[in-house]
ZAPA-329994 format. One line per field, with one value per residue (C-alpha): residue number from 1; x negated, y, z negated. Coordinates in steps of 0.5 Angstrom, whole numbers, plus 500, padded with zeros to 3 digits. Layout:
<pts>
k: (NUM|...)
east: (X|...)
north: (Y|...)
up: (Z|...)
</pts>
This chain:
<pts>
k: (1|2|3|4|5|6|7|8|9|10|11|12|13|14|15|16|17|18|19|20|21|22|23|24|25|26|27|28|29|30|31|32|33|34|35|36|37|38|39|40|41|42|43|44|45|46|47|48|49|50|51|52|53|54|55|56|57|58|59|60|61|62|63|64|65|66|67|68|69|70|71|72|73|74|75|76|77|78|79|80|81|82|83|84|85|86|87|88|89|90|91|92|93|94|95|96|97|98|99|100|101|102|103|104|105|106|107|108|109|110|111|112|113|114|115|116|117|118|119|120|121|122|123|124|125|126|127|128|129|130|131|132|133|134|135|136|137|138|139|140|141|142|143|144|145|146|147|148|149|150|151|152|153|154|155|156|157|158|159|160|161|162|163|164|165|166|167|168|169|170|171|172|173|174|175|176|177|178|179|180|181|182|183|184|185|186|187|188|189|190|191|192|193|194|195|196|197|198|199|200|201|202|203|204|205|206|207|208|209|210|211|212|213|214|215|216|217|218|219|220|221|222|223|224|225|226|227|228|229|230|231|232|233|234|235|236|237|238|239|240|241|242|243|244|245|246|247|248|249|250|251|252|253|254|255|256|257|258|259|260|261|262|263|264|265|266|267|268|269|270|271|272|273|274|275|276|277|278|279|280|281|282|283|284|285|286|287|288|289|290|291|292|293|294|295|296|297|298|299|300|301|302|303|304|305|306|307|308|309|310|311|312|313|314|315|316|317|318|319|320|321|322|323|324|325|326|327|328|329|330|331|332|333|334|335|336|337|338|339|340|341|342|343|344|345|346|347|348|349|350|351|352|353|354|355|356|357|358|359|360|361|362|363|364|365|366|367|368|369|370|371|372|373|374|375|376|377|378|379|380|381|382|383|384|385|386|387|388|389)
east: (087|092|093|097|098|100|093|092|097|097|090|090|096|091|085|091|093|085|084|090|088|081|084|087|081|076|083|085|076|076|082|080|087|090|096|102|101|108|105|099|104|109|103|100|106|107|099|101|108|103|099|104|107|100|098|105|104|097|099|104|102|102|109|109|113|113|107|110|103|096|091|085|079|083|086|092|097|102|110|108|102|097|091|092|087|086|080|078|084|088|096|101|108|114|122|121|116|109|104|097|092|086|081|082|077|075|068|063|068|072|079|082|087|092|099|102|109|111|117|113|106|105|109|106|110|105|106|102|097|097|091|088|081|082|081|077|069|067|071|069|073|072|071|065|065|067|073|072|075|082|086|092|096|103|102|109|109|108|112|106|102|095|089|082|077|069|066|061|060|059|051|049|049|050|047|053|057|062|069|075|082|089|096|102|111|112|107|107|104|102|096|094|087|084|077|072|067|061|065|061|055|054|054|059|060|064|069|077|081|085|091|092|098|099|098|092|087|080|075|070|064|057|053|045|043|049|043|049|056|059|067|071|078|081|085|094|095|090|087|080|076|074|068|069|064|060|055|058|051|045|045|045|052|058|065|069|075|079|084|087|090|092|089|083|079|076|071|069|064|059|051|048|046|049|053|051|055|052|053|060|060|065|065|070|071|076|076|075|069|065|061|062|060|058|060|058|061|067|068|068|068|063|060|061|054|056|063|065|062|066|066|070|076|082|085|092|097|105|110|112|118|115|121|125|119|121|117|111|105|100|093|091|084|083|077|073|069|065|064|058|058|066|069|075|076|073|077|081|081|086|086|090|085|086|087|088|095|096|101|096|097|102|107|104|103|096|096|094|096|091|089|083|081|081|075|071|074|071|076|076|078|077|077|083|084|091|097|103|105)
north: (335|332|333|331|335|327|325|326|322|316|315|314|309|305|306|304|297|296|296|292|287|287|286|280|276|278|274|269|268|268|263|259|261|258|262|259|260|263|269|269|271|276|280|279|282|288|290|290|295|299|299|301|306|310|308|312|318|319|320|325|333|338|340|348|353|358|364|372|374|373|369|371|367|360|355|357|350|351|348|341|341|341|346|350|349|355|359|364|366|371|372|375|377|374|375|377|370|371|366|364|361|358|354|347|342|337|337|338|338|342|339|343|349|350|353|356|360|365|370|372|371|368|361|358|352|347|348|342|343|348|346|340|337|334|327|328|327|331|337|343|342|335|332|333|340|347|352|358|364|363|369|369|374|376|378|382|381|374|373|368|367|366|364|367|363|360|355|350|344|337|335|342|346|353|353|353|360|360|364|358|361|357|359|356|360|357|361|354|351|346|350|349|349|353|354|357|361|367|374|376|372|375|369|370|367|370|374|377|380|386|389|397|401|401|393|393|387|387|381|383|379|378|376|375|371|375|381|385|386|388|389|387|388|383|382|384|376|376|370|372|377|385|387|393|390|394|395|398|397|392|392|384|383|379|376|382|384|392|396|403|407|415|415|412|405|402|395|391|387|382|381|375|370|363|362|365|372|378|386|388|395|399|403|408|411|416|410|402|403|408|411|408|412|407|408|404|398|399|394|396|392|386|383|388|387|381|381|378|372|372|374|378|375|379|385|384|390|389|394|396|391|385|381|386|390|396|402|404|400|398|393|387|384|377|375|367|364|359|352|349|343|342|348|344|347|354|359|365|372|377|384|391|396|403|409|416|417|409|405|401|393|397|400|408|412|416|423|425|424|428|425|428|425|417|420|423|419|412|406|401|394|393|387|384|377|378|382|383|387)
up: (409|405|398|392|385|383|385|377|374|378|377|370|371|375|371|365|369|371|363|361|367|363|357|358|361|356|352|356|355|348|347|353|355|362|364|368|376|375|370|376|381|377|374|382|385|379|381|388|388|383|389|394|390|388|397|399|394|395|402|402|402|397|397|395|393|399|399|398|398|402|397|400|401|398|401|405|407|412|411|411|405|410|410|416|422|425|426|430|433|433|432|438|436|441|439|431|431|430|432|430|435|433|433|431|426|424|418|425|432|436|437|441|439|434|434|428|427|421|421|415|416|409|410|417|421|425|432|433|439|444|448|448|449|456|458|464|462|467|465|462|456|455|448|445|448|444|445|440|439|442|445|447|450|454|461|463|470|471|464|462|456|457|453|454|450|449|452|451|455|452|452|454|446|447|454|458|455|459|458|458|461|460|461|460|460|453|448|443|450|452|456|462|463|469|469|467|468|467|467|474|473|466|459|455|447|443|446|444|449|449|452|452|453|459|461|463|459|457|456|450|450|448|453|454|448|444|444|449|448|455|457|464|467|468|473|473|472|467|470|472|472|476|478|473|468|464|458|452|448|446|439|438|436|435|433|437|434|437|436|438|433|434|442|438|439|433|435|429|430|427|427|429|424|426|420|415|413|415|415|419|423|427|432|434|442|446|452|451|456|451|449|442|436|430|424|418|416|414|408|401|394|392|397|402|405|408|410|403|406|413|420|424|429|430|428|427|428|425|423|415|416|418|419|423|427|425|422|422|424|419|421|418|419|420|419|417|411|415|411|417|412|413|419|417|411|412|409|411|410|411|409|409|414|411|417|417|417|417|413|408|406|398|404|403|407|407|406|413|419|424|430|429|423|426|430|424|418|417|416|410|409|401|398|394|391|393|395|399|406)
</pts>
C-alpha cells in the first residue's frame, strides 16, 4: 500500500486550481469574455504541470523516521514506505540478520511469499519474493491457489534453507490440505518448490515446523477437517516426512506455534472459527510428542478472550541484545490481526512472552529461575500498545 504524508496538502492545491479555473469561467460567462488562444495554452500547460507534480508525489511512499520500538496493532512500513506484506509467517535468524517470511496479499489473493530483513526487528528491508506462484496451471502452486502459513528453517547438514507451508489448489477451496515444501541455498531464495503432499496420508491446513536442539525437525499441523492437531518427524534433509506420526489430541485447534524453554515444550494454538478471533490456549510437555498439559490461555489484558483480535503464528526466540546475539534468550509471540475485507492490510502483533526465569520484552530478569517452575507456573503475553526489546 503506497502512502504520502502529502497527500493533504496537494489536495487542496487541486481543489484551489479547480476553483480558480471555475472562477474564471463563471467571468469569461459574465462579460462574454474570449480569452486569446496563447492564454488557453499557458493556463493549459501550468494545470497540466500541477497534475504531473500532484501524479508524481502521490506515487512515492511514506518516507519514515526509522522505528525503535513495536507498535502493536498498527500499520507497520518496511524501508521503502510500503505496508510490510508478511502474514503467517515466522522469522529465522542467519549471521546477525533476521529474516521474516510470510504470506504475501493482495485485498483477497495469495501472491506468493515474501522476505524481509532486519538487524534490529523494528526496521524491516524488502527482500522482494522468495517463492513465488508458479506459471505452470497444472502445478499445485499455480495462481489462484493458496500458500499460508510459511516456515522456513536451516538444515545444517545439507547447508539449505527449506520452507514448509499450506497448500490449497486452484479451484478446489480448502479441499486439497496439503502441506507445500520448498528449498533453496540463499535464505532470501528463490524457493525452489518440491512438491506437496498429505503427511502419511493425513490433511494437513495450518501447520508450524519446528527445529529441536539436537537438529531433529517437526511438522505441527491440524489435520482431519482441523478437528485433530497431530505431529510428524521430518526426514535429515528435512524434505519430507517419517512415518513417525502421531496424534497429539483432538480438540479442534488451529495456528500452532511451539517453543521450548528450560527442557519445556510450550504449544500455542488457536481455535477454529474462520476468521474471526477467538480464545487462544497453551499446553506445556516434557516431549514434543506429549502428553501435553493445557494450561489456560496464556494472554492478559483487554480483549484477552479473543487474542487481542488475533491469532497465533509464531513464537520468535532472540537474545537480550539483538544486534550482537549475546545474552540471555527472551520470546517474542508474533501473532496476526486478520482484516478478511483487505488480507493486505491485516495487521501484526508482536508481543514479550513472560517465563519463569525469562528475560521479558523491558530487559528484566524474573525472579526465579527454577526449571521446575516452567511446568507448574502458566506463562503470559500482556498486551502493550507499544514497547521496546
Amino acid at each position: 500500500m503506497k502512502q504520502t504524508n502529502l497527500t493533504g496538502s496537494f489536495s487542496l492545491v487541486g481543489v484551489a486550481c479547480s476553483s480558480h479555473f471555475y472562477s474564471l469561467n463563471r467571468t469569461a460567462e459574465a462579460s462574454e469574455y474570449r480569452p486569446r488562444p496563447g492564454v488557453l495554452g499557458l493556463w493549459a500547460m501550468l494545470l497540466i504541470g500541477l497534475l504531473l507534480i500532484c501524479g508524481m508525489l502521490r506515487a512515492q511512499p511514506l518516507h519514515h523516521t526509522p522505528y525503535n520500538r513495536f507498535t502493536v496493532g498498527q500499520t507497520w512500513l518496511d524501508t521503502k514506505g510500503d505496508t510490510i506484506n508478511a502474514h503467517g509467517g515466522n522469522i529465522i535468524e542467519n549471521k546477525g540478520t533476521y529474516y521474516w517470511f510470510g504470506e504475501k496479499r493482495d485485498r483477497h489473493h495469495s501472491l506468493g511469499v515474501s522476505v524481509y530483513s532486519s538487524k534490529d526487528l523494528y526496521n524491516w528491508k524488502p527482500e522482494g519474493l522468495a517463492l513465488a506462484h508458479s506459471k505452470d496451471t497444472t502445478s499445485d502452486i499455480a495462481f489462484g491457489g493458496i500458500m499460508e502459513r510459511p516456515k522456513v528453517v536451516y538444515n545444517s547438514k545439507t547447508k539449505k534453507f527449506v520452507m514448509w507451508f499450506h497448500v490449497e489448489v486452484r479451484g478446489k477451496g480448502y479441499g486439497a490440505a496439503k502441506v507445500g515444501v520448498a528449498v533453496s541455498k540463499k535464505i532470501t531464495g528463490p524457493y525452489k518448490f518440491v512438491r506437496s503432499f498429505r503427511p502419511n496420508g493425513n490433511m494437513s491446513r495450518d501447520m508450524t515446523v519446528f527445529v529441536d536442539e539436537d537438529g531433529s525437525a517437526y511438522e505441527i499441523y491440524s489435520s482431519k477437517e482441523n478437528y485433530d492437531l497431530r505431529i510428524v518427524q521430518l526426514t535429515p534433509d528435512f524434505l519430507n516426512v517419517t512415518t513417525k506420526d502421531s496424534l497429539l489430541f483432538s480438540n479442534h485447534r488451529e495456528a500452532p506455534a511451539v517453543f521450548k524453554y528450560q527442557g519445556k515444550y510450550y504449544l500455542i494454538t488457536s481455535g477454529c472459527t474462520g476468521w474471526a478471533p477467538n480464545q487462544a490456549s497453551v499446553r506445556v510437555a516434557d516431549n514434543l510428542y506429549g502428553p501435553w498439559l493445557l494450561k489456560g490461555n496464556p494472554l492478559k489484558g483487554k480483549d484477552s478472550h479473543i487474542s487481542f483480535y488475533g491469532q497465533p503464528a509464531f513464537i520468535l526466540p532472540v537474545k537480550t541484545n539483538v544486534r550482537s546475539g549475546s545474552g540471555n534468550t527472551r520470546f517474542i509471540y508474533m501473532a496476526d490481526r486478520w482484516n478478511p475485507k483487505n488480507l493486505k492490510d491485516s495487521r501484526y502483533q508482536f508481543l514479550p512472552v513472560s517465563l519463569p526465569g525469562a528475560v521479558t520484552g523491558d530487559g528484566q530478569q524474573a525472579a526465579t529461575d527454577n526449571k521446575n517452575a516452567a511446568a507448574s507456573t502458566p506463562i503470559e503475553i500482556v498486551w502493550q500498545d507499544d514497547w521496546q526489546l
